[in-house]
C-alpha positions as MATLAB code, in Angstrom:
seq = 'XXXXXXXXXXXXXXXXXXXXXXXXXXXXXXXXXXXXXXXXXXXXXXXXXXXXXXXXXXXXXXXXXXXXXXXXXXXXXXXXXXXXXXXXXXXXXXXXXXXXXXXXXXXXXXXXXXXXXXXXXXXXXXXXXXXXXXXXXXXXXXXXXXXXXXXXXXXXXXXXXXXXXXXXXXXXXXXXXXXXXXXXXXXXXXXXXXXXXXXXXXXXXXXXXXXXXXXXXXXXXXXXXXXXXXXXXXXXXXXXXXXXXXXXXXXXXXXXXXXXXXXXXXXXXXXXXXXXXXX';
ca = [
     104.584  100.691   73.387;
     101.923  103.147   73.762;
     103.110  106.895   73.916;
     101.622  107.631   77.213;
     102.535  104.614   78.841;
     104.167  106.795   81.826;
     100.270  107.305   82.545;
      98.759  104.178   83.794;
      95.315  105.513   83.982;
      95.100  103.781   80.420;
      95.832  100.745   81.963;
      92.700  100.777   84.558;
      89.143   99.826   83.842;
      88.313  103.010   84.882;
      84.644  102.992   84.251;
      84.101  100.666   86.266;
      86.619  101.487   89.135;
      87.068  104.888   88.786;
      90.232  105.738   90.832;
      90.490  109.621   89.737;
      87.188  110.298   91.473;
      88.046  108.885   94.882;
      84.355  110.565   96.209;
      82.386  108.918   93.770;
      79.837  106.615   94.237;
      81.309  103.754   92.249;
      84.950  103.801   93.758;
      83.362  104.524   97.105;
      81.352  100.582   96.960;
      84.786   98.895   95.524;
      86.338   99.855   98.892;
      83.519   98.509  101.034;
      83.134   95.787   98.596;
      87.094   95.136   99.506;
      87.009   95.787  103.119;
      84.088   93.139  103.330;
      85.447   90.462  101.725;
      88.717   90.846  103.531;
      86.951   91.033  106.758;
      85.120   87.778  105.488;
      88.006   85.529  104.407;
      91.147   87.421  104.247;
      91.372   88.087  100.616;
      89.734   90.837   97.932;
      89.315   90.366   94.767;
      89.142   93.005   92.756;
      87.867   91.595   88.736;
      88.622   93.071   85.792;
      90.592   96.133   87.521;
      93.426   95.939   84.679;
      91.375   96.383   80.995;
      91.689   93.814   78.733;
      93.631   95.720   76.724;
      95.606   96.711   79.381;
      96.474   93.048   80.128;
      97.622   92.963   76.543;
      99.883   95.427   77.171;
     101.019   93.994   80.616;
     101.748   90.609   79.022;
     104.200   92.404   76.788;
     105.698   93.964   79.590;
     106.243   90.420   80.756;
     107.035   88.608   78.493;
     110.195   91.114   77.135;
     110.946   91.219   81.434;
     110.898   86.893   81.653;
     113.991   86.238   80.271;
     115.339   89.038   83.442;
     113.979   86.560   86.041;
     116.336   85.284   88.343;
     115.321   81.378   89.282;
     115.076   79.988   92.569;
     114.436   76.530   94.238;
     114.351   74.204   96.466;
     112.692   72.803   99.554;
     110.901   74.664  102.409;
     108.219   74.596  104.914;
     105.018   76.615  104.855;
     107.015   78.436  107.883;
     109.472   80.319  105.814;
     111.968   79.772  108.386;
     114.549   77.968  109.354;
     113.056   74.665  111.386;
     113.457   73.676  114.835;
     114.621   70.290  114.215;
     114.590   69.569  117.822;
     110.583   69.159  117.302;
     108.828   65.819  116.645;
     109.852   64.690  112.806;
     106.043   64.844  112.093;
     105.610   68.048  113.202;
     104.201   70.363  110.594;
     107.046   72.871  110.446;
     109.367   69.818  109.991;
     107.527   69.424  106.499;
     109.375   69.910  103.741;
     107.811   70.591  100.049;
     109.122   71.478   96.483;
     109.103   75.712   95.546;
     110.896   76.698   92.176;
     109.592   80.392   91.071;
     111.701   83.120   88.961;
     111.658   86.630   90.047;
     112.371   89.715   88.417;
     113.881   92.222   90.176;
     112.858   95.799   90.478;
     116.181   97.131   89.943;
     115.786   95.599   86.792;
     112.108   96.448   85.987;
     112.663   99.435   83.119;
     111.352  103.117   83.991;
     108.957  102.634   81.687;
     107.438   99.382   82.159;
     104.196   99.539   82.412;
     103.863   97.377   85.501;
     106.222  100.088   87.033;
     103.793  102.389   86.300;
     101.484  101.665   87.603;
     102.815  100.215   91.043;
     104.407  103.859   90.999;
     100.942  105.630   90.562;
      99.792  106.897   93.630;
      95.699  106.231   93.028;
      96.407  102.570   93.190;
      97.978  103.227   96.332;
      95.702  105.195   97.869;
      92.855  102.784   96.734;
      94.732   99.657   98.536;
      95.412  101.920  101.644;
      91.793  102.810  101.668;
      90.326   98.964  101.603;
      93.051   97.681  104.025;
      91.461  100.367  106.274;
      95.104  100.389  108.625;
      96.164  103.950  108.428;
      98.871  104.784  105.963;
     100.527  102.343  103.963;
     104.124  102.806  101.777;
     105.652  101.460   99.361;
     108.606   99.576  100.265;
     112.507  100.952  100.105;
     113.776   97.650   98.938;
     115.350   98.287   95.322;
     114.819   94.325   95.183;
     111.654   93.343   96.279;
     109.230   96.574   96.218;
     107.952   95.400   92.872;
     108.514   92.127   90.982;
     107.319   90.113   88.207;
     106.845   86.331   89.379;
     107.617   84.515   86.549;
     106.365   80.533   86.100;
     107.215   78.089   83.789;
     106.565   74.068   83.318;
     106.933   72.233   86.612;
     107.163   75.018   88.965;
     105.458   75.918   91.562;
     104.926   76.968   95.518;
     104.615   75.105   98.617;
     101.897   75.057  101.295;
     102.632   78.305  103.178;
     102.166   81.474  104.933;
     103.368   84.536  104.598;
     105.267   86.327  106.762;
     104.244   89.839  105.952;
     100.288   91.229  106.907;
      99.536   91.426  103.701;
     100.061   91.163   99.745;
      99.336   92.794   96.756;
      99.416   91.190   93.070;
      97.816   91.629   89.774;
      96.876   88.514   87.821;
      98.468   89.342   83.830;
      98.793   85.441   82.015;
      97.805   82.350   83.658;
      99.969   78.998   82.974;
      98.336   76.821   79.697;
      96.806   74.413   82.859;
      97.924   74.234   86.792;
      99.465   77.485   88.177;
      96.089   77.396   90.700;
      96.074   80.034   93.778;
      94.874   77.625   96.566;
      93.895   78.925   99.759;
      92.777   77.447  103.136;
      91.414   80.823  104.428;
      92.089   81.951  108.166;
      93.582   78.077  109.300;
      95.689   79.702  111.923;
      95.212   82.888  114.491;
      97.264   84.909  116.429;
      95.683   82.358  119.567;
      96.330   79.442  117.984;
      98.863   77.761  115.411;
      96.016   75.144  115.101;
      98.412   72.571  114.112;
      96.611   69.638  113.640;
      94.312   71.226  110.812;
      97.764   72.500  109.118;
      99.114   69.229  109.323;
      95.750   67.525  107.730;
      96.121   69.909  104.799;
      99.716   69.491  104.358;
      98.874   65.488  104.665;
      96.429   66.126  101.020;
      93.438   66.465  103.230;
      91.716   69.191  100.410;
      88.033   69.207  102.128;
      88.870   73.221  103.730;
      90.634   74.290  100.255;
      89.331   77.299   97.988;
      91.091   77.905   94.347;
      91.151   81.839   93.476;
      90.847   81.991   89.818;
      93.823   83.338   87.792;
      91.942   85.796   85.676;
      94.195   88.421   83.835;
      93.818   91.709   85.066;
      91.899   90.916   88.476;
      93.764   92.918   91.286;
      94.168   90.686   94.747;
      94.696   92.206   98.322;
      95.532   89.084  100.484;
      96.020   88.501  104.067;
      98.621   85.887  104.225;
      99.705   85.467  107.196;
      97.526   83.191  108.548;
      95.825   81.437  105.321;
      97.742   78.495  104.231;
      97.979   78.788  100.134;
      99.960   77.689   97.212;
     100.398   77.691   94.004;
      99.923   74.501   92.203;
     102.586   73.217   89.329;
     102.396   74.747   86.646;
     101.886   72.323   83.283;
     102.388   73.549   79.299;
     104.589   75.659   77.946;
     103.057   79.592   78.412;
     104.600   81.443   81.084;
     102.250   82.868   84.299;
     102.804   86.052   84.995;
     101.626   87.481   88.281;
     102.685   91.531   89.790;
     104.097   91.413   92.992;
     103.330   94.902   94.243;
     105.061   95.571   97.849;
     103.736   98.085  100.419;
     104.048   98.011  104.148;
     102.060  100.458  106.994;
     105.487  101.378  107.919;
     107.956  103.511  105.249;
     111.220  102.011  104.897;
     110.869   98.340  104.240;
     113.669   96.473  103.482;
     114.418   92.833  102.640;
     117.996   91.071  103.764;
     121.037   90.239  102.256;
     119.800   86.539  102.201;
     116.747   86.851  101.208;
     118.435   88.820   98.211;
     120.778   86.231   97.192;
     118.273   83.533   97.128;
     115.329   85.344   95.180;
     117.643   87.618   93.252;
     120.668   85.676   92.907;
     122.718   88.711   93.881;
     123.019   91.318   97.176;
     123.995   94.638   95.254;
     121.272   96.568   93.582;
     122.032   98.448   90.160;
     123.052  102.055   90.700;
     120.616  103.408   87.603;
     117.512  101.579   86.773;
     117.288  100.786   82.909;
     115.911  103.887   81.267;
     114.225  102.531   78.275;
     113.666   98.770   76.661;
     116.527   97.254   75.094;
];
């Protein structure tokens, strides 16, 4: 590990997004560039943000952090809730779908990981506060779920689904050998309308409104889940994909629940002392 891996400037294409210099020209276009495409479809991407050495170092990270991943897996609906089963059978959140992911924890994510690091460093923050463009935003309080490391291996994947927070945060560090595809249906639903017929289509293998999002190490994504549809497609071969969960909220104190805990985490009660160094 690098000697000043506590300082994840080194990690950052920084040339080319130059976080330290928040007035410049150069940072001052990536936010616009951000803001527009998120005004467009929902979702900024943010290439190359991560160096490729920096990605080298990231896989690392993840690949000594895998065998930490807790698995989970089952069946759900793109709801993320429990169903009404007093709807109609066909009814789209009475469709059911195959998930299997492993998470690790951030309890468990080292000090000085350099994924930590950098979720930790304040100019990425203040870079996704200023392209989101709503006010403040925080990291969450949840010694679970603020950070994790989504971990993928043959056969898994994600269902058709929103989510149910505004928005997400991850960093692309090792795609899957094939599969592992982040598909999106951009803006299918609104606040106004569940619009559950074109759901339903998509969830039926209609694929005529559906946009892949490449998995390219070291791209940065800001996504607006909530009402995009997306998955991620099963992942085939034997390399692991790696993707940063990064968790911030426009209100401090974000916590997940007990049940949510003991099905992504496999346990309820966080470590008192996160690990200090790598074993």
């Amino acid at each position: 590990m690098p000697t000043d891996v506590s300082d994840p400037a080194h990690l950052v294409d920084l040339g080319r997004y130059p976080l330290l210099e928040p007035g410049s020209p150069a940072y001052r276009e990536c936010v616009a560039a951000a803001r527009r495409q998120l005004s467009d479809k929902g979702a900024a991407e943010i290439p190359g943000f991560v160096s490729a050495a920096g990605v080298a170092e990231l896989v690392r990270d993840a690949d000594a952090l895998a065998p930490r991943a807790h698995p989970s897996g089952g069946q759900g609906t793109a709801y993320l809730e429990f169903p009404d089963f007093s709807l109609p059978p066909d009814h789209p959140r009475l469709h059911f779908a195959d998930y299997a992911v492993r998470a690790v924890a951030y309890d468990v994510t080292p000090l000085d990981s350099p994924l930590r690091c950098l979720y930790e460093w304040d100019p990425l923050k203040d870079l996704i506060e200023a392209a989101l463009d709503r006010g403040p935003i925080f990291r969450y309080a949840d010694p679970f779920g603020a950070l994790n490391l989504a971990v993928m291996g043959e056969g898994d994947q994600l269902q058709w689904h929103f989510d149910q927070t505004d928005f997400v945060v991850s960093l692309a560090i090792q795609p899957a050998e094939a599969g592992g595809d982040f598909e999106v249906v951009p803006r299918i639903r609104s606040v106004e309308d569940e619009r559950y017929d074109q759901v339903a289509a998509v969830l039926s293998g209609d694929r005529s409104r559906v946009e892949t999002l490449p998995m390219t190490p070291g791209t940065l994504l800001i996504f607006e889940g909530r009402h995009s549809l997306h998955r991620v497609s099963p992942i085939v071969g034997g390399r692991w994909r790696h993707v940063g969960l990064l968790a911030y909220d426009t209100k401090p104190g974000t916590m997940g629940s007990d049940l949510l805990r003991a099905d992504r985490y496999g346990r309820t009660e966080a470590l008192d002392v996160p690990p200090l160094t790598w074993p």
